[in-house]
PAFI-286899 format. One record per residue (C-alpha): y negated, z negated, x negated; residue in one letter. Coordinates in Angstrom, 3 decimals. Layout:
BEGIN
- y z x r
- Y Z X A
...
# end
This chain:
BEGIN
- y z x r
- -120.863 -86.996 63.859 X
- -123.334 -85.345 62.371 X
- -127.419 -86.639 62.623 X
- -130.423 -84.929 63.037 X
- -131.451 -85.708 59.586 X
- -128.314 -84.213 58.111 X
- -128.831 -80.601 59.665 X
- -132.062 -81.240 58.295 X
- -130.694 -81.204 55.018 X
- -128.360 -78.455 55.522 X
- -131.535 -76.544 56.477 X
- -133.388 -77.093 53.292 X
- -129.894 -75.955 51.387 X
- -130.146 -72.859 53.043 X
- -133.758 -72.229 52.468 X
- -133.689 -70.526 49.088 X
- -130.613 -68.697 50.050 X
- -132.574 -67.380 53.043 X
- -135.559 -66.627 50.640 X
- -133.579 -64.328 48.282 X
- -132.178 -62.609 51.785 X
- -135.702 -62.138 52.895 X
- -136.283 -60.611 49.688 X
- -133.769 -58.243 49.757 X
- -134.680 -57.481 53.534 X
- -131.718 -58.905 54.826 X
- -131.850 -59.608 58.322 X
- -131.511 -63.407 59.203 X
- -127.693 -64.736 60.204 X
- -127.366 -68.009 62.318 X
- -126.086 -70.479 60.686 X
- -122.839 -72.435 62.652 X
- -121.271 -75.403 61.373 X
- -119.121 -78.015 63.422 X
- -120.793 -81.271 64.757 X
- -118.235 -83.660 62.408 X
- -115.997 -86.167 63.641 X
- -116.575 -88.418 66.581 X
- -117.359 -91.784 66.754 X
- -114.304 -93.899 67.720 X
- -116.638 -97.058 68.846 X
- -118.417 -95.765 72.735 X
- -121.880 -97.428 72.074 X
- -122.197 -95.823 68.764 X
- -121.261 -92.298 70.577 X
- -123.285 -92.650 72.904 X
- -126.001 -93.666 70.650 X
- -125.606 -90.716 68.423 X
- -125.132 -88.137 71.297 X
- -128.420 -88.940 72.636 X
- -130.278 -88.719 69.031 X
- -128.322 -85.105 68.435 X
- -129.663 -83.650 71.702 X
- -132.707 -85.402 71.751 X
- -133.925 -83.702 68.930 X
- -132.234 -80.480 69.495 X
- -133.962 -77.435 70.804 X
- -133.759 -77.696 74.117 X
- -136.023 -80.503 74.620 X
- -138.334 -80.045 71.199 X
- -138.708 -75.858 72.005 X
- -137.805 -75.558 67.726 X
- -134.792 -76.454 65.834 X
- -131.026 -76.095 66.225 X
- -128.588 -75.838 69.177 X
- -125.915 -78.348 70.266 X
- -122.622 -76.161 71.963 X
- -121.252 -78.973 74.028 X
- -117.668 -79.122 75.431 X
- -115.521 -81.353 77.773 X
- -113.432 -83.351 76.405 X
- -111.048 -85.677 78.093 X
- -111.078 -89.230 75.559 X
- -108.066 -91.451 76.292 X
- -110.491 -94.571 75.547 X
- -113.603 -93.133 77.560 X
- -112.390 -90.562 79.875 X
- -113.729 -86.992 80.337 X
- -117.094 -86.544 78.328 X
- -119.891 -83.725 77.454 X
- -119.373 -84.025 73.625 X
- -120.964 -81.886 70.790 X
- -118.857 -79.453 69.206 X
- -120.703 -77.204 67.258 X
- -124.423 -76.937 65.958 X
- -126.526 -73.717 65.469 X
- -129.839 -72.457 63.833 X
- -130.163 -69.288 65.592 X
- -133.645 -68.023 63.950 X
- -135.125 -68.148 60.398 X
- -138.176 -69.648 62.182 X
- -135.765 -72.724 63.387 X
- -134.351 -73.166 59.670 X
- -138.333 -72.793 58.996 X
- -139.240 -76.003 61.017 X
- -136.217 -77.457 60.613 X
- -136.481 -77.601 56.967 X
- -140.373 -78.467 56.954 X
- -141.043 -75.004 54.929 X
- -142.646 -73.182 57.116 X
- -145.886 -73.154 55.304 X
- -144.792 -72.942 52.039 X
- -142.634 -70.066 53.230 X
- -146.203 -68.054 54.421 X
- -147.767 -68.637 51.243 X
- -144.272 -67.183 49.433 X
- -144.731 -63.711 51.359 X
- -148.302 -63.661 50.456 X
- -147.813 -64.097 46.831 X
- -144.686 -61.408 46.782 X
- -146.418 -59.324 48.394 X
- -149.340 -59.588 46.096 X
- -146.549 -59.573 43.354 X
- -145.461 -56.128 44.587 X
- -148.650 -54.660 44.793 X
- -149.773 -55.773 41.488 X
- -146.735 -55.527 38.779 X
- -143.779 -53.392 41.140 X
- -141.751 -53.751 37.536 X
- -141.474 -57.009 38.659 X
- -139.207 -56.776 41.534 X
- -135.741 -57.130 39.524 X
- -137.200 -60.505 38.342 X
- -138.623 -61.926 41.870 X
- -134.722 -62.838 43.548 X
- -133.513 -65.183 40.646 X
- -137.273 -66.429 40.573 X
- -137.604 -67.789 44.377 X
- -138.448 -71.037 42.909 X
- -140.870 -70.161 40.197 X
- -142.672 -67.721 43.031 X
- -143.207 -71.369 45.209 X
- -143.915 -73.554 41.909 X
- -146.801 -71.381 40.605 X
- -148.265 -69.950 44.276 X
- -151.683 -71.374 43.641 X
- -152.198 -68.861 39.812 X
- -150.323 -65.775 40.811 X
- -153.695 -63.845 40.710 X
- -154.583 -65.340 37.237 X
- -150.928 -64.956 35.944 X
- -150.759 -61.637 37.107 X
- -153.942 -60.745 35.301 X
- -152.642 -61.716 31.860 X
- -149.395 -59.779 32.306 X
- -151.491 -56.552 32.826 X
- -153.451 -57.270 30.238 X
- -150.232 -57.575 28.087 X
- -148.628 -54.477 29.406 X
- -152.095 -52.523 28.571 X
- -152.413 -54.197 25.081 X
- -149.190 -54.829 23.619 X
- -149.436 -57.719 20.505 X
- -153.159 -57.237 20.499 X
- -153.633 -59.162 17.747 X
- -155.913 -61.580 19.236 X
- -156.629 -65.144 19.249 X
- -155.829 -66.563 23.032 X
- -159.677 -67.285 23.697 X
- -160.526 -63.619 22.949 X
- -157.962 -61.953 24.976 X
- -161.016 -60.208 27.768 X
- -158.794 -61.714 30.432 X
- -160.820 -63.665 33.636 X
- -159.257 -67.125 33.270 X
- -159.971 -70.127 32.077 X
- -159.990 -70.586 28.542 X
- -156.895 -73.313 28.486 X
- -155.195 -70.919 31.605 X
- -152.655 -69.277 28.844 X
- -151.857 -72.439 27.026 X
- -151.136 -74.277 29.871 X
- -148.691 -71.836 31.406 X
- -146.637 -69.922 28.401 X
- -143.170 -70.962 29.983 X
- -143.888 -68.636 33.112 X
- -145.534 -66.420 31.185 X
- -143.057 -65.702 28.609 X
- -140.086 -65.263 31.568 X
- -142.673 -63.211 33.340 X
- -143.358 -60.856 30.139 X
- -139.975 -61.231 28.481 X
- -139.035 -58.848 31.751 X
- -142.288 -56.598 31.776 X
- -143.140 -55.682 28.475 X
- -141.160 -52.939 25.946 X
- -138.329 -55.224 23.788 X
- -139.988 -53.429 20.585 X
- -143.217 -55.126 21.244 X
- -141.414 -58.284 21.681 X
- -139.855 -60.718 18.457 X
- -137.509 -62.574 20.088 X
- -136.327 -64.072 17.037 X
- -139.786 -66.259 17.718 X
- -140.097 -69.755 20.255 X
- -143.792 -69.941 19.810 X
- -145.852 -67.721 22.480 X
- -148.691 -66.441 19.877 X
- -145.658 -65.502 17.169 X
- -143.430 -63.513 20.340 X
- -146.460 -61.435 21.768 X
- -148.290 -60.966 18.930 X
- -151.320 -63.251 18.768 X
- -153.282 -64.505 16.145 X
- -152.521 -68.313 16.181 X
- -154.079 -71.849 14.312 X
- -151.575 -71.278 11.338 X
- -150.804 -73.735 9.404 X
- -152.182 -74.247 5.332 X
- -150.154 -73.786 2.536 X
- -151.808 -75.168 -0.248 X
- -150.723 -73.648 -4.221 X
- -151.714 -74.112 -7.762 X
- -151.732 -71.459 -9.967 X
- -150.530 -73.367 -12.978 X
- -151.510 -70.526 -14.984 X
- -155.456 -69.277 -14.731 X
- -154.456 -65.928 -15.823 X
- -152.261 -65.225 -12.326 X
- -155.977 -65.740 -10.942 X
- -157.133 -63.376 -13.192 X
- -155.048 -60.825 -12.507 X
- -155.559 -61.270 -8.786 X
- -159.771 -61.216 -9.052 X
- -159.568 -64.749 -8.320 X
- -161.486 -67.236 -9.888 X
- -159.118 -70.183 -8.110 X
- -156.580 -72.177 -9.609 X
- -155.734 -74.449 -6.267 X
- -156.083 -73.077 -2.698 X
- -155.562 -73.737 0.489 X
- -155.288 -70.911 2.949 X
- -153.306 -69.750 5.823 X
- -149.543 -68.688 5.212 X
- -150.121 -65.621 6.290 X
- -153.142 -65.062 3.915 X
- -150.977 -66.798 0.847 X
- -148.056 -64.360 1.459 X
- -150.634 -61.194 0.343 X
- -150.899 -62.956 -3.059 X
- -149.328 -60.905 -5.771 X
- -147.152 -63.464 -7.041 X
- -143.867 -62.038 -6.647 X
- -141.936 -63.117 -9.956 X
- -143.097 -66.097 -10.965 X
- -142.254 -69.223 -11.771 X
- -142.391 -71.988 -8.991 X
- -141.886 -75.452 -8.301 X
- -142.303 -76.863 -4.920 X
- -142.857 -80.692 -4.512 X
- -143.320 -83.571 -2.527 X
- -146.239 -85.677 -3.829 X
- -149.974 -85.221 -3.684 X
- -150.834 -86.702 -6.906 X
- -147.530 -84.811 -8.581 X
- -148.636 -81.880 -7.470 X
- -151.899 -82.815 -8.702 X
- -151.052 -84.164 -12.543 X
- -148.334 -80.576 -12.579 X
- -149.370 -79.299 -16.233 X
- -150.344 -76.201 -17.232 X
- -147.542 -73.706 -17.584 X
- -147.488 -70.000 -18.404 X
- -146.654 -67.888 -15.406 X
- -146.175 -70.826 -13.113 X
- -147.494 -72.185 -9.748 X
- -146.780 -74.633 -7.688 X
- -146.655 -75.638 -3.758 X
- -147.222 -78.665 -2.155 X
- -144.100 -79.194 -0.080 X
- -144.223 -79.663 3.914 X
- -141.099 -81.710 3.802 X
- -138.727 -80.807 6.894 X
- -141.638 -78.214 8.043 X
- -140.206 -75.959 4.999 X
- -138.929 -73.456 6.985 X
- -142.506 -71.994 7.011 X
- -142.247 -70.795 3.819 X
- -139.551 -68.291 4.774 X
- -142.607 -65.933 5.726 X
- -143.450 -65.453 1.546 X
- -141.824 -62.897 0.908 X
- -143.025 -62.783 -2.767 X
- -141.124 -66.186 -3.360 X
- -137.823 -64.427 -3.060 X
- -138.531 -62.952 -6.383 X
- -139.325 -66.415 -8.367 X
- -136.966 -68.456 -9.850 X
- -138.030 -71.485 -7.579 X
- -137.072 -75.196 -8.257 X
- -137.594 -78.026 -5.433 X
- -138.513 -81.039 -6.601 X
- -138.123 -84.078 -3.809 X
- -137.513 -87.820 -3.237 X
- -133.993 -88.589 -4.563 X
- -132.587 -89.784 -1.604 X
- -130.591 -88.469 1.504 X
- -133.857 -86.697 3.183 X
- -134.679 -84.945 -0.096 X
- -131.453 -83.518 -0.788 X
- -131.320 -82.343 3.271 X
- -134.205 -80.852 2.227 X
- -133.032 -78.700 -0.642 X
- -130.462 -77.766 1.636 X
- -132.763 -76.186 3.944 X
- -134.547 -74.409 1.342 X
- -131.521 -72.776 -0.004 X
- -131.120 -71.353 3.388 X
- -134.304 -69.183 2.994 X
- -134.126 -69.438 -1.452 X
- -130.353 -69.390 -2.296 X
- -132.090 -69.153 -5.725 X
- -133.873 -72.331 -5.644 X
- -132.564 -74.972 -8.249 X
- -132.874 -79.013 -7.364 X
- -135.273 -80.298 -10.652 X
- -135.060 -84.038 -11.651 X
- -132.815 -84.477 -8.206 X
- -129.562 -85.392 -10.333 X
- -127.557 -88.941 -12.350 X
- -129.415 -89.063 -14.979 X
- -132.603 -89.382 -13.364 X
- -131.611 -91.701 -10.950 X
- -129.847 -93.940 -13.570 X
- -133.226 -93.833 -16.335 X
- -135.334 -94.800 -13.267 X
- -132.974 -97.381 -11.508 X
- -135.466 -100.079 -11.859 X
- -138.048 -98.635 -9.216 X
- -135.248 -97.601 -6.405 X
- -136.213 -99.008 -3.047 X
- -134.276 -98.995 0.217 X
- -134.057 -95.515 1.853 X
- -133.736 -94.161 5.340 X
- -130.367 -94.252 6.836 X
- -128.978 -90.932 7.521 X
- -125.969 -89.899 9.889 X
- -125.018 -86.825 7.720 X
- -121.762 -86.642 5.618 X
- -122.045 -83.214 4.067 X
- -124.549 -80.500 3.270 X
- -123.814 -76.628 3.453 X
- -125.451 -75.091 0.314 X
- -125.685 -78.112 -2.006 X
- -123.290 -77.968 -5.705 X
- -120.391 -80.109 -5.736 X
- -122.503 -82.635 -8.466 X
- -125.498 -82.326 -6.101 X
- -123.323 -83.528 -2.864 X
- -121.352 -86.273 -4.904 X
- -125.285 -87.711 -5.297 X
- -126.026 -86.877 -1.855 X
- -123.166 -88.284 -0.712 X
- -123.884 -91.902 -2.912 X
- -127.312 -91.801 -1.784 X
- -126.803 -91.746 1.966 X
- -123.864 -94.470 1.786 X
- -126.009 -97.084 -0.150 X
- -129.459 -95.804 1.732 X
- -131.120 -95.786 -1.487 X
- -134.712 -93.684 -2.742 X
- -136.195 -92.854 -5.627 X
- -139.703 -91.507 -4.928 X
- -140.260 -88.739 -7.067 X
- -143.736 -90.168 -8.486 X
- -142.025 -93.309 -9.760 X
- -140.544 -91.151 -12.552 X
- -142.722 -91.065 -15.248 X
- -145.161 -88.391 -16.036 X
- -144.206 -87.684 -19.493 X
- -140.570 -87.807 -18.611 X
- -140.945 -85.349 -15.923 X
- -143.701 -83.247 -17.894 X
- -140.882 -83.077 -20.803 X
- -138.098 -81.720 -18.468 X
- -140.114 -79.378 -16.693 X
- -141.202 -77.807 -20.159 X
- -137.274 -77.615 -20.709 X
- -136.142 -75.922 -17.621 X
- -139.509 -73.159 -17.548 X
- -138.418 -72.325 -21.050 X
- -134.533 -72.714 -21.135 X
- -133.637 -69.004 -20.107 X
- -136.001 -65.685 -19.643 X
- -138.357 -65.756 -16.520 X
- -137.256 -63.420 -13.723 X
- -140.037 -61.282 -14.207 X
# end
């Protein structure tokens, strides 16, 4: 037979049912459901009869209702026995459910909801549960949607938005924001394409340095800039009027830093896995680009990925020979769970392929710097630049 504590239950199941109902200005239903099977055993019946009605309505003046009926038992003769239980008002499923509070403070903050943003209606039923989890910032949340709606990608950085919350308010609550102004504001002010907040709604953001050597002083020249390295924000590198040059991205600091001087060339410090960010340079589509990483399993995953954004990028002292001339300073690797690479030539996934079954590395800066100096001389000068 059923318990006090498992109507309960059934109670707090039909709560957010009830709340999209209420929502939708649906008038309450009493809920019915039978009072289960009987105890066969007379002191557990009797037991569990008096807990059901001593905790029904009747005697608390809240809850649910116990329909009784006469039954005539073979074993215990004719008895009063529940039949069926029922929660007759939404004030009873309230109580009975213990959300009778929290169910005040949801009409308060719909109804502030309403008032505020009315475009947000469509989004409020299959919310009931975000409504409850945020009830104590609705006014500040509600604040930095309008401000949205009246500023579209303002071009800000989150501390400047003229907005009165707390400096950290935004950072600390982008996943309700973004549901909240994924629904509110106009798609075309909206790049969905983008996970991070500042990127979707058009914020200024803490971008992250690129840092490039202009291998030839007379790209600086041309630009008015009397730099040969630099550091600078991605977005500020992707101005640079660089398109058609030749480029070599690597791994190593002190590569990078000993990278000769070459006519029409730069060079980028690599990011490893975080390459991806250089998708945003538009100019580098133009290059002819060479990556230059650790011969091992990660570096050739890596040239992988940057063939997904640079189909024209060629591997440079990534091959056989190399790794054969420099055997003497491989070192064990990290183990890696791959079997094939999409983008990579048939020569460069035989290597790959070696690499990642014995879990050996080559760091790039154990090969020498004459060696690589000498090849890199080769492959800048083997054919015509793009440009």
């Amino acid at each position: 037979m059923i318990s006090p504590d498992e109507i309960a239950t059934r109670a707090q199941r039909a709560y957010v049912p009830f709340l999209r109902d209420w929502l939708r200005r649906v008038p309450f239903t009493s809920l019915s459901f039978p009072a289960g099977t009987l105890p066969t055993d007379y002191r557990t019946l009797q037991q569990e009869v008096e807990l059901l009605l001593a905790k029904a309505k009747k005697r608390r003046g809240f809850g649910y209702q116990v329909e009784q009926q006469m039954r005539v038992m073979r074993a215990f003769g004719t008895q009063s026995l529940p039949e069926r239980i029922t929660i007759e008002s939404a004030e009873d499923l309230l109580r009975l459910a213990g959300k009778t509070d929290e169910f005040a403070a949801f009409q308060s903050d719909v109804a502030l909801i309403r008032a505020t943003l009315p475009q947000l209606e469509s989004w409020l039923e299959p919310n009931v549960q975000r409504i409850i989890e945020y009830h104590n910032v609705w006014p500040d949340l509600l604040a930095v949607c309008a401000y949205f709606l009246a500023h579209p990608r303002p071009g800000l950085y989150l501390r400047e938005l003229p907005v009165a919350v707390h400096t950290k308010f935004i950072e600390g609550h982008t996943a309700i924001l973004r549901r909240l102004l994924d629904t509110l504001l106009p798609p075309t002010t909206i790049a969905y394409d983008e996970v991070q907040f500042e990127l979707r709604y058009g914020l200024r953001y803490d971008e992250a340095l690129v840092r490039l050597r202009l291998l030839d002083p007379a790209l600086g020249l041309r630009m008015g800039l009397p730099l040969t390295d630099i550091s600078a924000p991605i977005s500020q590198i992707a101005e640079l009027a660089l398109g058609g040059s030749d480029c070599i991205i690597v791994e190593n600091k002190l590569v990078f830093l000993t990278l000769p001087a070459l006519t029409g060339a730069i060079a980028i410090f690599g990011s490893g896995f975080n390459v991806e960010r250089l998708n945003t340079l538009h100019w580098l589509r133009t290059c002819r680009l060479w990556y230059w990483g650790d011969l091992d399993a990660q570096g050739f995953q890596i040239l992988a990925q940057v063939r997904r954004y640079f189909p024209q990028a060629q591997s440079f002292l990534m091959d056989k020979a190399t790794l054969d001339a420099f055997r003497g300073f491989v070192v064990p690797g990290t183990p890696c769970a791959i079997n094939e690479l999409p983008g990579l030539t048939a020569v460069e996934q035989a290597l790959f392929t070696e690499l990642a079954t014995t879990t050996l590395r080559l760091e790039q800066e154990r090969i020498s710097f004459h060696y690589a100096q000498e090849q890199l001389h080769h492959v800048l000068t083997s054919r015509p630049s793009s440009s």
